[in-house]
Backbone bond lengths (Angstrom), bond angles and torsions (degrees), N, CA, C in turn:
res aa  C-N    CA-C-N  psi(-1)  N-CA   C-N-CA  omega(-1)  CA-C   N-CA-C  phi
1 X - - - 1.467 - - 1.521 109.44 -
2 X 1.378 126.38 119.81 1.429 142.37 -162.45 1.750 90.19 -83.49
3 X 1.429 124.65 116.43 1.220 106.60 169.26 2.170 104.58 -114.42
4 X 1.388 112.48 162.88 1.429 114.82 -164.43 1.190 109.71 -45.96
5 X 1.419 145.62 159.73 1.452 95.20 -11.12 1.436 133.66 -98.29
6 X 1.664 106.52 38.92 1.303 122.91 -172.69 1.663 113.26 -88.94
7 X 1.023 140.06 135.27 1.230 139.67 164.08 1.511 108.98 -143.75
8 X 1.604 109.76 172.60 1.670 115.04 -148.67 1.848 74.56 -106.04
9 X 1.356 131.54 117.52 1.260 154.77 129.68 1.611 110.69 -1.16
10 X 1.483 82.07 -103.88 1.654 119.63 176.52 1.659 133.23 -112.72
11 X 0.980 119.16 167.59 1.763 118.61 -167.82 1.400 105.53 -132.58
12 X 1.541 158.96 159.37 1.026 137.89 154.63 1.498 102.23 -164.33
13 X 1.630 112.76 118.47 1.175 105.68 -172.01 1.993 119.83 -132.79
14 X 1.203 84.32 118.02 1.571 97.93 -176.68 1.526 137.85 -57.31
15 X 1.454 118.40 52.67 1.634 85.54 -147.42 1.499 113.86 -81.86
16 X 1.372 125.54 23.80 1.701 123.69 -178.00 1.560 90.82 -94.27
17 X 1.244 152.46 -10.55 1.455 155.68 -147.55 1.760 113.01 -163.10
18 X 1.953 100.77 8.99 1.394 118.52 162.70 1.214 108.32 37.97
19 X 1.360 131.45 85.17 1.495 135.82 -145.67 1.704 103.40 -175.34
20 X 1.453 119.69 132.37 1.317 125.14 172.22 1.957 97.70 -118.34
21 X 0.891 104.38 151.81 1.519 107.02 -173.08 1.869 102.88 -136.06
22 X 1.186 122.90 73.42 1.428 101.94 168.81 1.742 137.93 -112.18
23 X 1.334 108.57 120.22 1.197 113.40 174.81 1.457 130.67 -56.78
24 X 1.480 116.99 139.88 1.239 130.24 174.18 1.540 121.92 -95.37
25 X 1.286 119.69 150.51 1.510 95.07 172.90 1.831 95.32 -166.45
26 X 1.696 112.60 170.69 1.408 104.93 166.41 1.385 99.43 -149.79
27 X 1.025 101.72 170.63 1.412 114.09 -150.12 1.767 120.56 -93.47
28 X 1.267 152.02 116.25 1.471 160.01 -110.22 1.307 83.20 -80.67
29 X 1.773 114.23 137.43 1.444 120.91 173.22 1.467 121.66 74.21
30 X 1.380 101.34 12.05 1.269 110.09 167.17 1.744 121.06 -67.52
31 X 1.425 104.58 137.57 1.921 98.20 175.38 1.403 89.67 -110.07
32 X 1.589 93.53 156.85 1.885 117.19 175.66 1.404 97.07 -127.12
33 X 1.690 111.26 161.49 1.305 111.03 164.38 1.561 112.59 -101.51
34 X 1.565 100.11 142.66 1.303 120.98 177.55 2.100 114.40 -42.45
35 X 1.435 104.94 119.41 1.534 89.93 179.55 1.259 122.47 -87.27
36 X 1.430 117.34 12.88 1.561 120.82 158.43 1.330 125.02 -94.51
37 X 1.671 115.26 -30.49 1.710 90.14 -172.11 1.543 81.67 -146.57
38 X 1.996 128.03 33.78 1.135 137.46 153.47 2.250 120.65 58.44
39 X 1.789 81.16 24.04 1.715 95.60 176.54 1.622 81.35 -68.07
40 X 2.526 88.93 148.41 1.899 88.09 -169.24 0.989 82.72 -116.28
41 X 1.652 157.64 10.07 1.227 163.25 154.90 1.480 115.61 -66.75
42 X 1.123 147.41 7.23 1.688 138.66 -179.00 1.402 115.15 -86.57
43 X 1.263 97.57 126.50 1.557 121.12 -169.65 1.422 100.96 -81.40
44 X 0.924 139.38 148.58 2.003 157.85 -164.96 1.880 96.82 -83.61
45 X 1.138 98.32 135.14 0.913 109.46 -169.56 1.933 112.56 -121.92
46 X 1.251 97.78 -22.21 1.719 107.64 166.69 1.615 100.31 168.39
47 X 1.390 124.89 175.77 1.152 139.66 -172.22 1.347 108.37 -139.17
48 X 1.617 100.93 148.79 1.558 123.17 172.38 1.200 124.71 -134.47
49 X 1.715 127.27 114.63 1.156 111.84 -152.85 1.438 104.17 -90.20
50 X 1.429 116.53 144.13 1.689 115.13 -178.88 1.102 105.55 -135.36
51 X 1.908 127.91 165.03 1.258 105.51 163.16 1.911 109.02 -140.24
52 X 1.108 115.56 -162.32 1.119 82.00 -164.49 2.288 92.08 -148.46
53 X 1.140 123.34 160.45 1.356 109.86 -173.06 1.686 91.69 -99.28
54 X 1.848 109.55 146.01 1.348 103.10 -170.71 1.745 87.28 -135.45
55 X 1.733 111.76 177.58 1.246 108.85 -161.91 1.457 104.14 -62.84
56 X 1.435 133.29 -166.50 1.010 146.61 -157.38 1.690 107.52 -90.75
57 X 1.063 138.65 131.91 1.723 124.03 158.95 1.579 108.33 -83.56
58 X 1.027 125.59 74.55 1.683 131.33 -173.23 1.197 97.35 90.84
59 X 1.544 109.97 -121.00 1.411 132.69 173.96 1.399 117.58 -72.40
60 X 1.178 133.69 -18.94 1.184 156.03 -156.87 1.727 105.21 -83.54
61 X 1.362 99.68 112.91 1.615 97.99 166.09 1.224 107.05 -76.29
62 X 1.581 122.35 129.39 1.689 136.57 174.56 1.322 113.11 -84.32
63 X 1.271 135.55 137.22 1.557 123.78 176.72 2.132 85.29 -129.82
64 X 1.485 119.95 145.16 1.795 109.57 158.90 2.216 90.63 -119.48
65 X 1.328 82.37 158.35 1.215 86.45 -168.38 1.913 91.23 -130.63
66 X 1.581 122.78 159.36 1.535 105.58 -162.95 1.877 84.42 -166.62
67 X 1.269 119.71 137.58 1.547 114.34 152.69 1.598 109.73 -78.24
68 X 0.666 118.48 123.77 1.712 129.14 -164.87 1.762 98.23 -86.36
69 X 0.669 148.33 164.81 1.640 141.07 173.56 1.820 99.84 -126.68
70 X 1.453 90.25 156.17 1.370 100.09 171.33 1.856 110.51 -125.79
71 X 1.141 113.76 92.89 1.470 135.83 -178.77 1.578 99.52 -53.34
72 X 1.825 103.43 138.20 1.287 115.73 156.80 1.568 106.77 -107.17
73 X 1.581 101.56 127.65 1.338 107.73 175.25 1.894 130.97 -111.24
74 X 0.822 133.53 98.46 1.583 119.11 -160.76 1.367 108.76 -48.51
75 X 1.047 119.64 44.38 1.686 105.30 -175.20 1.265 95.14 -140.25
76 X 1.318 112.77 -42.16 1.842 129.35 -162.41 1.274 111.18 -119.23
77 X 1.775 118.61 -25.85 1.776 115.38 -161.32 1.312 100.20 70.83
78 X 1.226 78.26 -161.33 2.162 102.12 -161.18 1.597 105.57 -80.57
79 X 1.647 89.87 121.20 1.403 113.55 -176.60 1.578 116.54 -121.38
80 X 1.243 107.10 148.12 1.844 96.05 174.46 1.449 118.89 -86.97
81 X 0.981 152.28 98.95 1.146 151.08 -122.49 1.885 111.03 -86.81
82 X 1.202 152.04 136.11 1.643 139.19 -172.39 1.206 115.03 -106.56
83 X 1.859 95.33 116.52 1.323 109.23 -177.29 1.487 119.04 -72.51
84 X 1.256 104.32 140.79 2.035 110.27 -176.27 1.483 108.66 -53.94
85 X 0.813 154.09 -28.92 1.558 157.83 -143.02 1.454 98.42 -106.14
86 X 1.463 131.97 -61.67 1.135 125.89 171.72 1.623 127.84 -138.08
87 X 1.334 104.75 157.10 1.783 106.23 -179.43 1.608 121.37 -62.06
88 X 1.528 93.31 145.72 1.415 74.51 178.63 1.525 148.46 -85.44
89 X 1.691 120.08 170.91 1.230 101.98 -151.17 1.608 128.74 85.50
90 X 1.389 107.25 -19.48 1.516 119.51 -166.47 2.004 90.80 -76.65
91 X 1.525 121.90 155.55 1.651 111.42 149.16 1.592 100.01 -114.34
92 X 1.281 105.84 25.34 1.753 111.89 178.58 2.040 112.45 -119.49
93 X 0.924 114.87 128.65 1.699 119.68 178.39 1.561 88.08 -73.02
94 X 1.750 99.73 168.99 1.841 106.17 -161.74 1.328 82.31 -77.86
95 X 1.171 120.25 -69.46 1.602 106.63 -177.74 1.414 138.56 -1.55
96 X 1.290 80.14 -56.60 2.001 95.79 175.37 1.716 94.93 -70.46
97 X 0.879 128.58 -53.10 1.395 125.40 -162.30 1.073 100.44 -77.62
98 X 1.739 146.99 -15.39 1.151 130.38 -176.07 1.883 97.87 -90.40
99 X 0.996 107.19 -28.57 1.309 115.31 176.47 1.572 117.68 -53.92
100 X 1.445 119.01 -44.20 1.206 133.66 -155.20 1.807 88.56 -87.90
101 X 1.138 110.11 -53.24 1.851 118.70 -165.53 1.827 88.05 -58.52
102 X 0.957 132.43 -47.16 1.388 139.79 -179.92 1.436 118.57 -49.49
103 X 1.351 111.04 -55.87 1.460 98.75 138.76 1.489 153.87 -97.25
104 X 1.347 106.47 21.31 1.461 132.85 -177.51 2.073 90.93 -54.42
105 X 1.315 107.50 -54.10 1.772 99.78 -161.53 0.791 101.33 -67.34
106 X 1.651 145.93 -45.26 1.354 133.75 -151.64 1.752 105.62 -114.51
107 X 1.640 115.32 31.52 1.620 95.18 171.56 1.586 83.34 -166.90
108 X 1.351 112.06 147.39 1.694 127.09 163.22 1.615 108.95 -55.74
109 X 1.172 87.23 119.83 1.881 96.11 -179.20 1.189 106.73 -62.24
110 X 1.649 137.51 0.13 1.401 124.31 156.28 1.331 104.97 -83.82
111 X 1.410 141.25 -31.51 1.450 143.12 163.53 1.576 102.67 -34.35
112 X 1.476 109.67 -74.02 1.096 122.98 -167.78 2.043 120.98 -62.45
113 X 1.426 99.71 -13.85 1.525 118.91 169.63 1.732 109.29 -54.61
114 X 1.970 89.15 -52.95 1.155 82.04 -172.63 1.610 128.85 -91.00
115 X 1.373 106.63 -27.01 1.545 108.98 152.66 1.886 121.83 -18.62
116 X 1.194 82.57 -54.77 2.011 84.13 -164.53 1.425 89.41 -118.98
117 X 1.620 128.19 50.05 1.051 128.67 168.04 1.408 140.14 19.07
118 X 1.476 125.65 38.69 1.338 150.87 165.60 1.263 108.63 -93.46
119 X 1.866 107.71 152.55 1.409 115.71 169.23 1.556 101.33 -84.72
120 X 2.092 93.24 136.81 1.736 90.21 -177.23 1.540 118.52 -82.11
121 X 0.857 105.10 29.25 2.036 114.02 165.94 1.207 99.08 -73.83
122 X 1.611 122.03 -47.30 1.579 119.58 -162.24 1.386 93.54 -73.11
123 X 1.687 120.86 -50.40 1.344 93.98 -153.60 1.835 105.58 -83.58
124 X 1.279 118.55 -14.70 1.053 107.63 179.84 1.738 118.48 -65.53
125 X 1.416 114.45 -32.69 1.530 119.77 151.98 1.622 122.11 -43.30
126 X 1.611 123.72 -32.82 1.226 147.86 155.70 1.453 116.32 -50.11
127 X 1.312 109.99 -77.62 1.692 109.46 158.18 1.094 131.46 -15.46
128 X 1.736 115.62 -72.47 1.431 153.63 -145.99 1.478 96.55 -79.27
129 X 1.722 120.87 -42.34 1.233 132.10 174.65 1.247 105.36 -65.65
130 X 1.538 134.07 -64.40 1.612 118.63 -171.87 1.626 115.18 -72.92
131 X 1.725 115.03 -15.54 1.130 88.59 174.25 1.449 122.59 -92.41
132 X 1.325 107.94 -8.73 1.572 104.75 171.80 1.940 119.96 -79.23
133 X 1.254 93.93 -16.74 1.755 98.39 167.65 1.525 106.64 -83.28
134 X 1.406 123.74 -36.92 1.828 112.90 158.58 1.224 101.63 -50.08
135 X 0.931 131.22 -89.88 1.691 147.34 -162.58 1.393 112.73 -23.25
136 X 1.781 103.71 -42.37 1.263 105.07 176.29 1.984 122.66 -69.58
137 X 1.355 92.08 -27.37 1.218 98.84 -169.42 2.099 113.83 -93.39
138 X 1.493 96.77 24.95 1.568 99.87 -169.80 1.019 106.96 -83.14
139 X 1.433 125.44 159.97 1.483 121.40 -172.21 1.681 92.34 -139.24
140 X 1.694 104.98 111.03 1.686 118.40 -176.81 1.475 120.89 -100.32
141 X 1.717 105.94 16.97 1.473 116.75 -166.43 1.843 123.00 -64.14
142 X 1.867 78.92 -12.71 2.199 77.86 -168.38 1.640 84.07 -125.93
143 X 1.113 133.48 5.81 1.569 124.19 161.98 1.648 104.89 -60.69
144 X 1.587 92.36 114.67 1.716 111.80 -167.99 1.716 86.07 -112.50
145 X 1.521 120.63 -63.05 1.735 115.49 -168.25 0.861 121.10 -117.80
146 X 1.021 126.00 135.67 1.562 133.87 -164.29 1.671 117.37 -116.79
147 X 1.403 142.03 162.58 0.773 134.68 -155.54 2.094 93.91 -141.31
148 X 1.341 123.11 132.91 1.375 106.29 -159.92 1.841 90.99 -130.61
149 X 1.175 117.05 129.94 1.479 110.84 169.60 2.320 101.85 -157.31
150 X 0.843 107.45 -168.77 1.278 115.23 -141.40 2.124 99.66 -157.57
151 X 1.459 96.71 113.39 1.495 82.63 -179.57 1.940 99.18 -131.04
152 X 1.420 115.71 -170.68 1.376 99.50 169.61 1.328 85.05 -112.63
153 X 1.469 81.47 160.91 1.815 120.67 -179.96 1.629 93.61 -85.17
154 X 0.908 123.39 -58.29 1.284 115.26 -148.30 2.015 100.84 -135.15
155 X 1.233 123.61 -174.32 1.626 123.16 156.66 1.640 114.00 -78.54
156 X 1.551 102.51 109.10 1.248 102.29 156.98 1.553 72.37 160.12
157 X 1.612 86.24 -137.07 1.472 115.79 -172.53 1.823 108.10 -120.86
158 X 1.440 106.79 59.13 1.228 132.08 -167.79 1.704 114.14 -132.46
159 X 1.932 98.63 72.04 1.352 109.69 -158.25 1.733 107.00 -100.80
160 X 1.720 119.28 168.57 1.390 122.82 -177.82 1.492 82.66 -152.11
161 X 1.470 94.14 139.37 1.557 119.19 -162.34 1.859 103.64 -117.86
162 X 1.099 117.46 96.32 1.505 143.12 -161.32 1.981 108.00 -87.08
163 X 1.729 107.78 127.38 1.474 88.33 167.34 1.279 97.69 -149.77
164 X 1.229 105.79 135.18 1.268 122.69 -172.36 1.372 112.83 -92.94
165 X 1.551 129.82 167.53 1.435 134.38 172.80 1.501 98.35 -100.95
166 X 1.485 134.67 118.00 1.050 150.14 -166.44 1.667 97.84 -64.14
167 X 1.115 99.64 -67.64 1.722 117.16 -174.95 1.534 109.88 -44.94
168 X 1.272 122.74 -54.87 1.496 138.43 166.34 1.248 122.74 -40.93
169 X 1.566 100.16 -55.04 1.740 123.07 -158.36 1.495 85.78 64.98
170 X 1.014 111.99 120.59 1.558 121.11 -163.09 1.191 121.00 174.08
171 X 1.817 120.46 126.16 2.013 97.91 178.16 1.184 76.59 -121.66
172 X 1.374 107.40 130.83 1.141 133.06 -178.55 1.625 113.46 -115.41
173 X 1.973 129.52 -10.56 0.800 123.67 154.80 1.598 129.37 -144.73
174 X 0.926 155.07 145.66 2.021 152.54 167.10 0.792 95.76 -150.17
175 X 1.440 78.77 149.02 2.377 114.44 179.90 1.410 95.03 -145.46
176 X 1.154 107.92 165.24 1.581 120.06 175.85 1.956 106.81 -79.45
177 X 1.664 80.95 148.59 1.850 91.65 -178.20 1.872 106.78 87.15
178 X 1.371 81.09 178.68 1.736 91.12 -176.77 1.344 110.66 -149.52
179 X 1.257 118.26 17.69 1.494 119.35 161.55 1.264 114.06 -76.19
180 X 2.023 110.36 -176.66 1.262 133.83 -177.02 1.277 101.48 -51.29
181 X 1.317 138.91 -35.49 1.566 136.83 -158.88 1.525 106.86 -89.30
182 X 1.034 120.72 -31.39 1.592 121.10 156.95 1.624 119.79 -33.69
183 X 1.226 124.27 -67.04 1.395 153.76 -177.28 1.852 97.75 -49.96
184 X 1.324 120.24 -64.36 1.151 133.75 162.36 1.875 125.21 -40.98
185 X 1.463 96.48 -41.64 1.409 105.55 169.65 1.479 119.24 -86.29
186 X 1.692 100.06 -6.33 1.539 99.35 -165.99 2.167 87.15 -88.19
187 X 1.512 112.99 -29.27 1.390 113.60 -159.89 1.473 93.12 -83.56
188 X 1.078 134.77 -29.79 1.310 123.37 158.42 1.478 153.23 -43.43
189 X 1.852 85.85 -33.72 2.078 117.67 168.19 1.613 84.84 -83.19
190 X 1.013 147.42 -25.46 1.276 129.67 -154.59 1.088 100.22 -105.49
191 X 1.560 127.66 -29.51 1.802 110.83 160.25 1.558 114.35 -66.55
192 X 1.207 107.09 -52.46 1.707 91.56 169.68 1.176 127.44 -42.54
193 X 1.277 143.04 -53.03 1.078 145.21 -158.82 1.944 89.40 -90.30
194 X 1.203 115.64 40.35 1.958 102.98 -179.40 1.354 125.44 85.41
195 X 1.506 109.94 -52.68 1.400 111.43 -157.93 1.842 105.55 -54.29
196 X 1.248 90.22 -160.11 2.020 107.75 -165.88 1.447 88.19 -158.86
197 X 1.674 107.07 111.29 1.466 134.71 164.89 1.550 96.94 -43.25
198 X 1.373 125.25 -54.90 1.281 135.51 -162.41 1.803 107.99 -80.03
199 X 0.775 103.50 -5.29 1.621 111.68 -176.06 1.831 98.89 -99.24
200 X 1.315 122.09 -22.28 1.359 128.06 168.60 1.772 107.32 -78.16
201 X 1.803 85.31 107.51 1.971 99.70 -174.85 1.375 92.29 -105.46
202 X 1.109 146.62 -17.13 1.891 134.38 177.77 1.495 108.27 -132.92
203 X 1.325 109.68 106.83 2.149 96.97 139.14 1.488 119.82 -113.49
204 X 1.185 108.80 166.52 1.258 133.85 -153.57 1.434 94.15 -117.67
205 X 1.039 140.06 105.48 1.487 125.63 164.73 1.617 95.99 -148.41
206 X 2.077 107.88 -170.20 0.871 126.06 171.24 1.457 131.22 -54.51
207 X 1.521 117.53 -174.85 2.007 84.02 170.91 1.939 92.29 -113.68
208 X 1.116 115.61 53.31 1.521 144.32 160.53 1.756 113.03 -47.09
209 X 1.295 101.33 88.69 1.506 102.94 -173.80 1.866 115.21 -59.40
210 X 1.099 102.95 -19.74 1.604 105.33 157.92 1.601 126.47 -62.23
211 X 1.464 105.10 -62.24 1.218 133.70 173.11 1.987 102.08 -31.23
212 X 1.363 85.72 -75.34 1.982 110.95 -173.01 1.560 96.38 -65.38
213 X 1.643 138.51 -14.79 1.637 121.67 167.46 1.689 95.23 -95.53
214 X 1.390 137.51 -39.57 1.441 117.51 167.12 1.198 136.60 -44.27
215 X 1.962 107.90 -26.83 1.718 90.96 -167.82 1.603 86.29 -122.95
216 X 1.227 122.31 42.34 1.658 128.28 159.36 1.492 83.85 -107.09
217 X 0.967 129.85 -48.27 1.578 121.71 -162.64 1.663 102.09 -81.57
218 X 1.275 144.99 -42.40 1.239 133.04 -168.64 1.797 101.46 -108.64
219 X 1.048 137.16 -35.12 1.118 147.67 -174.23 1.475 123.39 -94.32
220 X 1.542 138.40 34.59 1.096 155.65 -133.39 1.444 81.23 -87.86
221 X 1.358 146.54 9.14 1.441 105.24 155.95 1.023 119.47 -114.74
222 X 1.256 120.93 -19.58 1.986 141.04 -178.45 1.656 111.96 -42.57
223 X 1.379 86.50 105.67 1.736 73.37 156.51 1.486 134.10 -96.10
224 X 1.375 118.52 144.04 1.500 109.73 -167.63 1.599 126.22 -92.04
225 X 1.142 101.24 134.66 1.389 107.71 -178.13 1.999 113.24 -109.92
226 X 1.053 99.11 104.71 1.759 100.80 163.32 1.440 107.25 -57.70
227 X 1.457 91.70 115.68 1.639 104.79 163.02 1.374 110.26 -53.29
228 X 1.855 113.02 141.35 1.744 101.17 166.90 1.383 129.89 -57.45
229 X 2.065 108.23 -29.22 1.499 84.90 -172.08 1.073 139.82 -68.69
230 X 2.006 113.43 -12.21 1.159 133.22 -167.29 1.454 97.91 -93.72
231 X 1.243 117.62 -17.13 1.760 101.23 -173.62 1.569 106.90 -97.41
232 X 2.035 118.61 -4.99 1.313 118.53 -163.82 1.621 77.44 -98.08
233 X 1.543 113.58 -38.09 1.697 91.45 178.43 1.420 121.73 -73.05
234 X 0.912 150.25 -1.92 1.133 166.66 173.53 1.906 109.72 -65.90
235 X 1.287 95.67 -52.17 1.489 119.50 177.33 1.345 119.67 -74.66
236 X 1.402 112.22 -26.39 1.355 134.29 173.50 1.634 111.94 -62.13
237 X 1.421 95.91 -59.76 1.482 115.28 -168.16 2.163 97.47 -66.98
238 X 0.697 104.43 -4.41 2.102 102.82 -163.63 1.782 75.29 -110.44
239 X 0.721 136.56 -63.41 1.120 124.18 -158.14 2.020 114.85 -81.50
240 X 1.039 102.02 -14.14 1.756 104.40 152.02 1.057 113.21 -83.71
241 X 1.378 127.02 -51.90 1.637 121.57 178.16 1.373 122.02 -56.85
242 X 2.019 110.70 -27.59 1.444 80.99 162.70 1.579 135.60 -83.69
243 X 1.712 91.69 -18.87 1.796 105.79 -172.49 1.574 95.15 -64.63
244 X 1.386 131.50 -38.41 1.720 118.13 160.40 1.720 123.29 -19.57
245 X 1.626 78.59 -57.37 1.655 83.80 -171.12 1.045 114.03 -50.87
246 X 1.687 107.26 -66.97 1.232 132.62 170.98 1.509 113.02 -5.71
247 X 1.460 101.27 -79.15 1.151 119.71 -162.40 1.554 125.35 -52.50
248 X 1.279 115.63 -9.92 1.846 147.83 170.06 1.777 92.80 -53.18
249 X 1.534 114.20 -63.67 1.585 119.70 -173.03 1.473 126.81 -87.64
250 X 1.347 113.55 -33.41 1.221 147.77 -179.03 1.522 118.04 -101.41
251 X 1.782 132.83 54.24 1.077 113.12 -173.48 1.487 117.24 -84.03
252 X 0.834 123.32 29.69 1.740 132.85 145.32 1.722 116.85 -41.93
253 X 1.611 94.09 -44.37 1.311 115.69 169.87 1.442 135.82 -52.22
254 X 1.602 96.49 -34.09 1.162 103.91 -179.52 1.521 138.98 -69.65
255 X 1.206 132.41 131.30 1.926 134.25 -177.73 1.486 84.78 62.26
256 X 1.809 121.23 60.82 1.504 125.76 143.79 2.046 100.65 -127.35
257 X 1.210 106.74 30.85 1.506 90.53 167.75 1.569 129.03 -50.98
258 X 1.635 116.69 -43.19 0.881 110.13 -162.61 1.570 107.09 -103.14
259 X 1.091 115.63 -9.33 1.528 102.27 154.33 1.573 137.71 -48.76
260 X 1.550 100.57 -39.00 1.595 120.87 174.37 1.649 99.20 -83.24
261 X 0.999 147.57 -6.60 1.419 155.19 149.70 1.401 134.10 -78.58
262 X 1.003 114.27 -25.85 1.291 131.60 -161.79 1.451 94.66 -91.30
263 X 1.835 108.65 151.93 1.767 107.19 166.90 1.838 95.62 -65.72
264 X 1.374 127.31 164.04 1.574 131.64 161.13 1.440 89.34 -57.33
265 X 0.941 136.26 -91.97 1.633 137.80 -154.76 1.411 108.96 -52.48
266 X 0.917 131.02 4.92 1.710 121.06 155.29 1.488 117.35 -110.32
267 X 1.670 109.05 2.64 1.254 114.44 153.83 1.341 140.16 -26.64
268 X 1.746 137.53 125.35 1.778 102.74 -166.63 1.736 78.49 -90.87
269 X 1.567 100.33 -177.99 1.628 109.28 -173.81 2.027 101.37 -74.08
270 X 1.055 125.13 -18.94 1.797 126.20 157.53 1.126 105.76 -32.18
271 X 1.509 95.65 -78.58 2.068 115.55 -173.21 1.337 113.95 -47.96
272 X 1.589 111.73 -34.73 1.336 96.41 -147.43 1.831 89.92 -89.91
273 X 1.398 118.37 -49.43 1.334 106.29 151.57 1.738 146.77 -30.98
274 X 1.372 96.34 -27.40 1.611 118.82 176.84 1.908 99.62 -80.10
275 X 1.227 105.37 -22.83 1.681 105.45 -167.52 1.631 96.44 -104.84
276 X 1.221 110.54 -14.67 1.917 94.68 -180.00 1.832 92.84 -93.26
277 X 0.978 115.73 -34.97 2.222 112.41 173.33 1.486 89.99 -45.27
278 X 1.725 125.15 -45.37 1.217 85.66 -152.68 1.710 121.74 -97.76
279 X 1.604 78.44 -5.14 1.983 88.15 178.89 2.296 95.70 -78.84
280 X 1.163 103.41 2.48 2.005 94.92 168.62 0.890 121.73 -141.58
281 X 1.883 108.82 39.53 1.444 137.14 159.59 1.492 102.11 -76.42
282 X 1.657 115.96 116.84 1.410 120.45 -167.16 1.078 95.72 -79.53
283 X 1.650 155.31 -4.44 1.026 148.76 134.79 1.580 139.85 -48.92
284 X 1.281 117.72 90.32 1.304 89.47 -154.09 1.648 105.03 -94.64
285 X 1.513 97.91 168.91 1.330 102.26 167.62 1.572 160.10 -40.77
286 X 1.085 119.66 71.72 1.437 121.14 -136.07 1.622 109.61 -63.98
287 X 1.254 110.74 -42.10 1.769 118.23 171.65 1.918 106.55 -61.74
288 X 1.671 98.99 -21.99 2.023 75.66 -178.27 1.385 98.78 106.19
289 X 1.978 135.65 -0.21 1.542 101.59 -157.67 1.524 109.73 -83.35
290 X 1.142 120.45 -17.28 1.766 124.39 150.88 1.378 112.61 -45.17
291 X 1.521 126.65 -62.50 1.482 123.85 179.60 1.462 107.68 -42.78
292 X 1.245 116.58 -61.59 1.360 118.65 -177.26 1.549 116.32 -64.33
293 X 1.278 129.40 -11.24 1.182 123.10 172.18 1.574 98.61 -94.47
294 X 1.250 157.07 -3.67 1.242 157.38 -156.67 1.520 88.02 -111.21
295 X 0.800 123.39 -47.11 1.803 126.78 -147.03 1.900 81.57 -102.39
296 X 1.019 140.56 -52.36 1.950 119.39 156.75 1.499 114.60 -29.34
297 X 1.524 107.84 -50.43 1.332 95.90 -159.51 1.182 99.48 -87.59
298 X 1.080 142.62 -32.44 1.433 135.21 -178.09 1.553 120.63 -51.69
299 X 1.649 99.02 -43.57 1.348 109.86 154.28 1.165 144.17 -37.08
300 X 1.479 111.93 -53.47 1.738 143.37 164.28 1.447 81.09 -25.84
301 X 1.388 99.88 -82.77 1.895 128.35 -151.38 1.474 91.48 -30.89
302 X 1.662 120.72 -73.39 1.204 149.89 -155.30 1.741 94.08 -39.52
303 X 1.151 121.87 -65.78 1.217 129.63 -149.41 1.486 112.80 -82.95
């Protein structure tokens, strides 16, 4: 909503080149208030015409276009004065930008480039701007547990090391890599933003010998907890490698991976029959790959 002394000029609408065009304008002898110390008396001092991209009218790409004034104020001098519609510096109205941040979480800002037909440099400059004014404004003072894991960015070995606020469900920080120096950079965002390294009593992470020497070294009070999925995969992997072996002397063994993997109850009725032959095979297992599947699942239960 345009309030005085702004009003919409002109209108102009294209539809062979699907285009809304609307002009801004205000009216001769108009005063604005100063955007430094908010004097509502400043007389215009010259104009610059700008325009700016606004949401869509249907299908229709919207552009408003406005001479912007630059106010002399006796308090401050010559100022550029801030238009209601958008921030400054922006060539986008908030609209457009509230639009775009809206779908910023759930789609690749080159997806979203091409949706509303912009190059994604702009909007990723768009992004980068509201999330670093959140970021700035976070408050990490009662973040007690944290949650620490590590994904790739990209194909290869091109990783970003993620930590969430447990209590929140919240990622509240990532940096590139997944070493000890991560952890260190993470206790560093966390004094800025308030928090107390020492006020962190639990993380949750991998059993990542980097991970577990970073937050002994920056996090001296946390105690660590191995996440289950990494310790049930862990358990996973020992107990195929031995039924491998196994399976060299014992081909009974053989094409039963996923029985010894599998929860029992997602068993099909084959497997699950294929797994009671083998627990009253009077032979028993000499490597253990039953032991080791007993002592997983018991685990499962446990945890």
């Amino acid at each position: 909503m345009l309030t005085p002394p702004w009003k919409v000029a002109e209108c102009q609408f294209d539809v062979n080149h699907k285009r809304l065009d609307i002009y801004l304008d205000f009216a001769k002898g108009s005063r604005f208030f100063c955007p430094d110390c908010g004097r509502a008396d400043c007389t215009v001092h010259d104009t610059d015409q700008k325009s700016w991209r606004h949401l869509n009218f249907f299908q229709h790409e919207t552009y408003m276009y406005a001479r912007v004034p630059r106010i002399k104020c006796s308090n401050c001098g010559v100022r550029v004065v801030n238009v209601p519609w958008a921030r400054e510096g922006s060539g986008f109205t908030l609209l457009f930008e509230a639009y775009i941040m809206l779908l910023a979480p759930s789609m690749p800002v080159k997806r979203i480039a091409e949706l509303v037909t912009e190059h994604d440099t702009r909007l990723w400059r768009l992004v980068q701007h509201h999330v670093n004014e959140a970021r700035d404004e976070a408050d990490y003072s009662d973040v007690k547990q944290v949650g620490i894991d590590e994904t790739s960015s990209k194909r290869g070995h091109n990783y970003v090391t993620l930590v969430v606020d447990l209590e929140e469900s919240k990622t509240i920080f990532a940096t590139e890599g997944k070493d000890n120096a991560t952890i260190g950079r993470f206790k560093d965002d966390l004094i800025d933003h308030g928090g107390n390294p020492e006020a962190i009593d639990d993380v949750s992470c991998d059993m990542s010998p980097a991970f577990i020497k970073g937050i002994k070294e920056n996090l001296p009070n946390a105690q660590i907890t191995f996440d289950k999925f990494h310790i049930i995969k862990t358990l996973n992997e020992a107990v195929d490698e031995v039924r491998r072996q196994e399976q060299k002397g014992q081909p009974e063994l053989k094409n039963t991976r996923y029985i010894f993997l599998k929860n029992p109850e997602n068993l099909t009725s084959k497997q699950s029959n294929l797994l009671e032959d083998l627990k009253l095979k009077d032979q028993p297992f000499q490597g253990s790959t039953y032991f080791f599947f007993l002592f997983a699942s018991n685990f499962v239960v446990e945890t």
